[in-house]
C-alpha positions in Angstrom: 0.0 0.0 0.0 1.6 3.2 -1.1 1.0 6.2 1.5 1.8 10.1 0.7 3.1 12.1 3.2 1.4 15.9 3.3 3.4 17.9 6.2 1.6 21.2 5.7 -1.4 19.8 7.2 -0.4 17.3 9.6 -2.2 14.3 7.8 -1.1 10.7 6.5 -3.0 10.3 3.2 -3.8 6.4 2.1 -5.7 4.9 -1.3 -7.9 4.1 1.5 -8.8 7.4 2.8 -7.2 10.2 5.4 -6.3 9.2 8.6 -6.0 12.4 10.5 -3.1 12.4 13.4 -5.5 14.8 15.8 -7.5 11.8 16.9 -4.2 10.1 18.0 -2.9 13.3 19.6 -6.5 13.6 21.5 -6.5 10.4 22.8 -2.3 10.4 24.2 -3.6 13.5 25.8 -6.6 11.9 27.6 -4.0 9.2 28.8 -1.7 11.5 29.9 -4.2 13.2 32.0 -6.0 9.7 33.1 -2.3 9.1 34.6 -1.9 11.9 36.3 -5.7 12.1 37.9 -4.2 8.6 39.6 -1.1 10.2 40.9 -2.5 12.8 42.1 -5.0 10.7 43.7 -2.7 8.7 45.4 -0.7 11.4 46.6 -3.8 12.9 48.2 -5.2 10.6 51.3 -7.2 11.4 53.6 -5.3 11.8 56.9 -5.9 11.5 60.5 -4.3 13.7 63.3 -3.2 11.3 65.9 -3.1 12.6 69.3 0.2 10.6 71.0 -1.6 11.4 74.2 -4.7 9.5 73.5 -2.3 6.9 71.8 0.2 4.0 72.5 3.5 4.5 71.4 4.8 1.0 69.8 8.8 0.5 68.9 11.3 -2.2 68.2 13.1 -3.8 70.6 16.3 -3.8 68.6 18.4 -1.1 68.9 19.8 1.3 65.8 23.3 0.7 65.2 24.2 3.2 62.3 24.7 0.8 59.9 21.3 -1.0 59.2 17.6 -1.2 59.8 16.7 -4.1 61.2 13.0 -5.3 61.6 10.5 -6.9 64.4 7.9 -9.0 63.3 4.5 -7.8 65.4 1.0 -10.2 65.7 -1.8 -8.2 65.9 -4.8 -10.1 66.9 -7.9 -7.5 67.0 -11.3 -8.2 68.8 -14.6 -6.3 68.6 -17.6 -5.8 71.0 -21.1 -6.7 69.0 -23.3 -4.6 67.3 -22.6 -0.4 68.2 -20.7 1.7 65.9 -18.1 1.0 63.9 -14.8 1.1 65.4 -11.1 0.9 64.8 -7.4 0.2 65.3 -4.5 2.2 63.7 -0.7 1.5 63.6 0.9 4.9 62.5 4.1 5.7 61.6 5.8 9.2 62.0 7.2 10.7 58.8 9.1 14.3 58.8 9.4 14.2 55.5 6.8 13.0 52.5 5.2 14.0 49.1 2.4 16.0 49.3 1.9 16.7 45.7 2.5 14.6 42.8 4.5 11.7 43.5 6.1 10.2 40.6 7.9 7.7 42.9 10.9 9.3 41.1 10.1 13.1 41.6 8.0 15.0 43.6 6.2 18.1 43.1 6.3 20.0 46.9 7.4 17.6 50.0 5.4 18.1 53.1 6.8 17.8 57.2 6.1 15.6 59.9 2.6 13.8 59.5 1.2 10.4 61.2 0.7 7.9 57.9 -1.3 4.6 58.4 0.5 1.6 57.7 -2.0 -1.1 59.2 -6.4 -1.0 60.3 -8.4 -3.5 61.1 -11.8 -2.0 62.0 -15.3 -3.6 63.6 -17.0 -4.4 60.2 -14.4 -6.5 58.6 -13.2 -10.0 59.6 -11.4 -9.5 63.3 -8.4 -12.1 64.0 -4.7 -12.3 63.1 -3.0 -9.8 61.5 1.3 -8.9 60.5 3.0 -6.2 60.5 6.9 -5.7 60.4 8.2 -2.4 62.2 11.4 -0.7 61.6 14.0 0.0 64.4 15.0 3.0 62.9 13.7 5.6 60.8 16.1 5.7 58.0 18.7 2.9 56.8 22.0 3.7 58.6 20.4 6.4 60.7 20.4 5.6 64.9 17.4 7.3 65.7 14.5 5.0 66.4 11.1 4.7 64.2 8.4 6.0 66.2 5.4 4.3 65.6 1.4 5.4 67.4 -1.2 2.7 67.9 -4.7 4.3 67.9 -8.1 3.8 68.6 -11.0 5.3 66.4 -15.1 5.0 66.3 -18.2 6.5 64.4 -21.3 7.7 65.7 -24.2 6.1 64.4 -24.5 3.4 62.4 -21.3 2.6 59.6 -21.1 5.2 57.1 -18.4 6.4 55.2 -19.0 9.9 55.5 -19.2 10.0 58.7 -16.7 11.3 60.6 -13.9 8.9 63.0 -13.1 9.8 66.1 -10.1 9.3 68.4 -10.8 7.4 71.7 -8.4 7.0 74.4 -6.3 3.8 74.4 -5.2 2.1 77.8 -2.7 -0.8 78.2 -4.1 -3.9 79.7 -1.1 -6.3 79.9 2.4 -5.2 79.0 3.5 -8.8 78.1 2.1 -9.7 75.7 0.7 -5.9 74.6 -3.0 -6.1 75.4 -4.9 -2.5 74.5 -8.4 -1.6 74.8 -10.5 1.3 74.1 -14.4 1.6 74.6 -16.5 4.4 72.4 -19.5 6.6 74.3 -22.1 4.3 72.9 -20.3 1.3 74.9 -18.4 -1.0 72.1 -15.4 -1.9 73.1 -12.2 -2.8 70.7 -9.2 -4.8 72.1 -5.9 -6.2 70.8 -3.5 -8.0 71.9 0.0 -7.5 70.3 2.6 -10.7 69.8 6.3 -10.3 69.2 8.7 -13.1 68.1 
């Protein structure tokens, strides 16, 4: 099939008819867009403010020695009251420095300062039991300050809805060994969990 090539108005030309190159433009642009809708998505949870008062703070037992970042295994095994509103447990970890707008993995629009990040839920409405979650010791490979890590307790009033809004309860230590915490909302639920290490 023999094509000519007409550069003056951006066209390929066949014996079978124009095929214009806008349509092919329009559509890389959609895509283009399309991707970065989903960055910027991703790049735009919605976030909690802890309160390390209301909070337990959880860390590693193994120290930082400068040179590597070693990891703890944790068990969480979670256990929910019947019925009531819907409650919750966070594990948060501390981060002084993230990206708050656009993150390309590789490059990042504006960085943002200290926020609480979720790394592991479980909350009343989904299957309570036996959950993993590896900490670090420290908060940077080769650094020897420790990870600091917040374990919290959340509920809604009323009946489970996501727009309604969560609400931080105070958390209080019922064993140290193993890690047993509880929490109880206004409406009477209670949450408890009991925290493993190997």
């Amino acid at each position: 099939m023999a094509y000519v090539l007409n550069v003056r108005h951006i066209e390929v030309k066949s014996y079978n008819g124009p095929f214009m190159i806008r349509p092919l433009v329009a559509l890389a642009s959609l895509a283009i867009l399309g991707l970065g809708a989903g960055v910027y998505a991703r790049s735009h949870h919605a976030e909690d403010r802890v309160d390390r008062v209301q909070g337990v703070r959880i860390a590693s037992r193994m120290p930082c020695d400068g040179s590597t970042n070693p990891q703890e295994e944790l068990k969480l095994e979670t256990n929910f009251s019947p019925g009531g509103w819907q409650r919750s447990f966070h594990l948060d970890v501390f981060e002084s420095r993230y990206c708050k707008r656009l993150d390309l993995y590789f490059f990042c629009v504006m960085h943002g300062h200290d926020r609480w990040k979720h790394e592991w839920a479980q909350d009343s409405q989904g299957t309570p039991g036996h959950g993993r979650y590896w900490i670090n010791a420290c908060s940077a490979w080769r650094s020897n300050d420790a990870q600091e890590y917040i374990l919290s307790g959340w509920y809604q009033e009323g009946a489970a809805n996501r727009k309604l809004p969560w609400k931080q309860a105070a958390i209080k230590e019922l064993s140290a060994t193993p890690g047993i915490y509880e929490f109880t909302d206004p409406n009477g639920g209670t949450a408890r969990v009991e925290i493993k290490r190997k």
